[in-house]
C-alpha positions as CSV (number, residue, x, y, z in Angstrom):
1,X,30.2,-15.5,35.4
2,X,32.0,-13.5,32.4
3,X,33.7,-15.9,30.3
4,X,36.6,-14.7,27.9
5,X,35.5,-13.9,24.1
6,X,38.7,-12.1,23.0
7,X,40.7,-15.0,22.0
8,X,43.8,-12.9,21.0
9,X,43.6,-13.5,17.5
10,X,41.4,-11.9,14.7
11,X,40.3,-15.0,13.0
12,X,37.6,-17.4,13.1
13,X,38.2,-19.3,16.4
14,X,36.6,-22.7,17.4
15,X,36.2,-23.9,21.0
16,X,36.2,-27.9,21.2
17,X,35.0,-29.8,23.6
18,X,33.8,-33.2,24.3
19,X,31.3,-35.0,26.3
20,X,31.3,-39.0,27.7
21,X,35.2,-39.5,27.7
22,X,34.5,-41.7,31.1
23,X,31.8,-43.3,30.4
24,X,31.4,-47.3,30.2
25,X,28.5,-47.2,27.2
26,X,27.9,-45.2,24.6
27,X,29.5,-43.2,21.7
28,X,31.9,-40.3,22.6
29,X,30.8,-36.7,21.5
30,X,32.2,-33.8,20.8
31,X,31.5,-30.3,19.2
32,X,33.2,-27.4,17.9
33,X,31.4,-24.1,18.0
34,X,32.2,-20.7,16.4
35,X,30.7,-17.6,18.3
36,X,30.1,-14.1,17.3
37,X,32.9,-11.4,18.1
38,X,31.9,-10.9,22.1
39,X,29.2,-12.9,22.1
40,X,28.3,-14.5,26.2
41,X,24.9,-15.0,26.7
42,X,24.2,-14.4,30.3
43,X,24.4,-17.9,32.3
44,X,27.3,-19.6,29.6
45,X,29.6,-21.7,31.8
46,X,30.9,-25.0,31.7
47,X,28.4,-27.8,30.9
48,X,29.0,-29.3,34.2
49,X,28.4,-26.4,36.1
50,X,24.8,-26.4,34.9
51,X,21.7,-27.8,35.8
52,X,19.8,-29.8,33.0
53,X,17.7,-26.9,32.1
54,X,20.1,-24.1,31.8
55,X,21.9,-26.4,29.3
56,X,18.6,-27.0,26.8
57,X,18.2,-23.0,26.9
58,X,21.8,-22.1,26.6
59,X,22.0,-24.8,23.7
60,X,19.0,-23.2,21.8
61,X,20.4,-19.9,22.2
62,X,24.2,-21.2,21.0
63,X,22.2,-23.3,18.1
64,X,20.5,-20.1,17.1
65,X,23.5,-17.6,17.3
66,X,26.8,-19.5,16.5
67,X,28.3,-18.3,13.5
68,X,28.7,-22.3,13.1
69,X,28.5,-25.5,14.9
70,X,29.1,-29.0,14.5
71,X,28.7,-32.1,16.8
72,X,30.1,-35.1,15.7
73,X,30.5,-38.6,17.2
74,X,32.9,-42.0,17.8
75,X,31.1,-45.2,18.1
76,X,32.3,-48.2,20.2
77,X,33.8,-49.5,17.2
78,X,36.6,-46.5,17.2
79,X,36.7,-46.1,20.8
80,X,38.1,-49.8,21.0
81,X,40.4,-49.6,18.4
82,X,41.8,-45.9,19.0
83,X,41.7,-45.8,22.7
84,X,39.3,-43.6,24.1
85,X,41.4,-40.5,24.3
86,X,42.2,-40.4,20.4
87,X,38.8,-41.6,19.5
88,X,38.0,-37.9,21.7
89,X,39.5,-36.0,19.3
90,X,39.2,-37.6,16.6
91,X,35.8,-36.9,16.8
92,X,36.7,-33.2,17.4
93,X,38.3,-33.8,14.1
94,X,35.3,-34.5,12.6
95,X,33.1,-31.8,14.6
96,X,35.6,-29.3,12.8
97,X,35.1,-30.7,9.4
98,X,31.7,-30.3,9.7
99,X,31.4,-26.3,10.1
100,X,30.7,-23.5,7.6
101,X,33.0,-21.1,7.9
102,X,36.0,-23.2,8.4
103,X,37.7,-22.0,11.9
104,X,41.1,-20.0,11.5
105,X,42.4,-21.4,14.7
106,X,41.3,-23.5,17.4
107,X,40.7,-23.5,21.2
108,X,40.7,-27.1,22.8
109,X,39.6,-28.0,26.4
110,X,42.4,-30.0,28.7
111,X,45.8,-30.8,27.6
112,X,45.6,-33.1,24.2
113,X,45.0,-32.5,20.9
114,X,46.3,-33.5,17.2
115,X,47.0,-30.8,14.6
116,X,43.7,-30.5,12.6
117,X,44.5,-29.6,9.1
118,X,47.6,-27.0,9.2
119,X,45.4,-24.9,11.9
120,X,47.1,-23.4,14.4
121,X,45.7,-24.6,18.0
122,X,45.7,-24.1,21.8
123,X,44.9,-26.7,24.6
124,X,43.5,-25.0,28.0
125,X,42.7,-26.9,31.1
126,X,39.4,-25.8,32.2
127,X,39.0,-24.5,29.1
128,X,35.2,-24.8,29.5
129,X,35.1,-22.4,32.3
130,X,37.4,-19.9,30.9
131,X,36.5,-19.6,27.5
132,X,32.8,-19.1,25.8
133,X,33.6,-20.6,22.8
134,X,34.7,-23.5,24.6
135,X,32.1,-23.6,27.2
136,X,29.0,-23.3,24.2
137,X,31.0,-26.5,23.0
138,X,30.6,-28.2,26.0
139,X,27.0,-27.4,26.3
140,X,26.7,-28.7,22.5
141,X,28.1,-32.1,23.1
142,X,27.1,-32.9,26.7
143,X,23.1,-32.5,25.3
144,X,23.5,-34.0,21.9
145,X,25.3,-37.1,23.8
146,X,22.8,-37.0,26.5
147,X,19.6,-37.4,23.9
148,X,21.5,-39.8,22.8
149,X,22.0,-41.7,25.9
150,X,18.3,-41.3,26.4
151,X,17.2,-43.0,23.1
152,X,19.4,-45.9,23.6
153,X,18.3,-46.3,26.9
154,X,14.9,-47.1,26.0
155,X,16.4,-50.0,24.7
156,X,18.1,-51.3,27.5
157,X,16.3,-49.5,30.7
158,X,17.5,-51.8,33.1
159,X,21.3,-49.8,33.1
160,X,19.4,-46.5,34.0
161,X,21.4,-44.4,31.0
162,X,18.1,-42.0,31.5
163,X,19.9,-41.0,34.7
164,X,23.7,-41.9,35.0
165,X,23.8,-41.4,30.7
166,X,26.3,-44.2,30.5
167,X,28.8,-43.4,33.5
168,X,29.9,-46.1,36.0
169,X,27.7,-45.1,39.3
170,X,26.9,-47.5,41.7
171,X,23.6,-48.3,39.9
172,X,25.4,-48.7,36.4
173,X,27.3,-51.3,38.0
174,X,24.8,-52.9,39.7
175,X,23.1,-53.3,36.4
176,X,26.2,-54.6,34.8
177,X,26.8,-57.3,37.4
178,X,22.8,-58.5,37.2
179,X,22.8,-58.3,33.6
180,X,25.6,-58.4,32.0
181,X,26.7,-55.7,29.6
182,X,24.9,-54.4,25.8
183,X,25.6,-54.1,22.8
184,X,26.8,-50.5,23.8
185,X,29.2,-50.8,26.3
186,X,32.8,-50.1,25.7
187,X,34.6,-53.6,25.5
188,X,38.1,-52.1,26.0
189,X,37.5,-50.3,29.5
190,X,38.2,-52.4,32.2
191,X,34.8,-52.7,34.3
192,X,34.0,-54.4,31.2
193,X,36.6,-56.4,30.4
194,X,35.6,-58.7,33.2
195,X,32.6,-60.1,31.3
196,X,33.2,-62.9,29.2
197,X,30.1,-62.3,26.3
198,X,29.6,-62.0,22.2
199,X,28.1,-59.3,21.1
């Protein structure tokens, strides 16, 4: 699949994406990625869209050609307190703040975003499977979070977050109900809300 790589502008353009919006545990992700003028490595398509292994070598190939990239993260903490669509992109935000170059304009997957510094901005639904920049920063935050998943799930392998990497499938649930939930679940989503416990 060709994704776009003209973004109709001639300034530095970052895609933003994030990765574990929906999930009931764990930190939110999300990257920001600036690509070469025409760069689409053969394969480059929405993270989701991809099996586990063309992600780790589309990743080292984004990681190793990107004129930048960032990932950055929200913890429970934030997610809580801002809701989890702001604590989304505010961790965007941050993913931004972190690159060298600074982008010139922006290119955000689905339909919300806040102005980042006085940077002009676009939303586009499906934005990971139109755009390259956007679809290398999907690829960026769906394996950063997913490492992450897996290193906190050595902790606590009775929820399975090696496999369902925090999201609330059938097994997740049947965890949660024989276990109760960790210190990592997201206290202010409703599946959990249920529990009473002090973490």
């Amino acid at each position: 699949m060709t994704l776009l790589t003209d973004y109709g502008t001639n300034e530095f353009t970052a895609g933003c994406d994030e990765a574990g919006r929906g999930c009931l545990a764990g930190p939110v992700f999300a990257a920001s990625v600036i690509l070469p003028v025409g760069y689409n490595p053969e394969g480059l398509n929405d993270s989701k869209k991809l099996s586990p292994t063309q992600r780790e070598l589309l990743r080292a190939e984004i990681l190793d050609k990107a004129v930048a990239w960032a990932v950055a993260k929200c913890d429970l903490n934030e997610i809580d307190r801002l809701n989890i669509l702001w604590a989304s992109i505010e961790a965007m935000h941050k993913s931004l703040g972190l690159l060298n170059p600074q982008p010139q304009f922006i290119l955000v997957d689905g339909n919300k975003f806040k102005k980042y510094k006085n940077l002009n901005h676009k939303c586009i639904v499906g934005g990971d499977g139109k755009f390259a920049c956007i679809a290398a920063a999907s690829i960026l935050a769906k394996t950063f979070r997913d490492d992450y998943m897996n290193q906190i799930g050595s902790e606590f392998p009775q929820y399975g977050w090696d496999k369902n990497k925090g999201y609330g499938t059938a097994s997740h649930m049947k965890a949660l109900k024989a276990h109760g939930p960790s210190k990592h679940h997201r206290k202010s989503f409703k599946p959990i809300k249920q529990f009473q416990f002090d973490l």
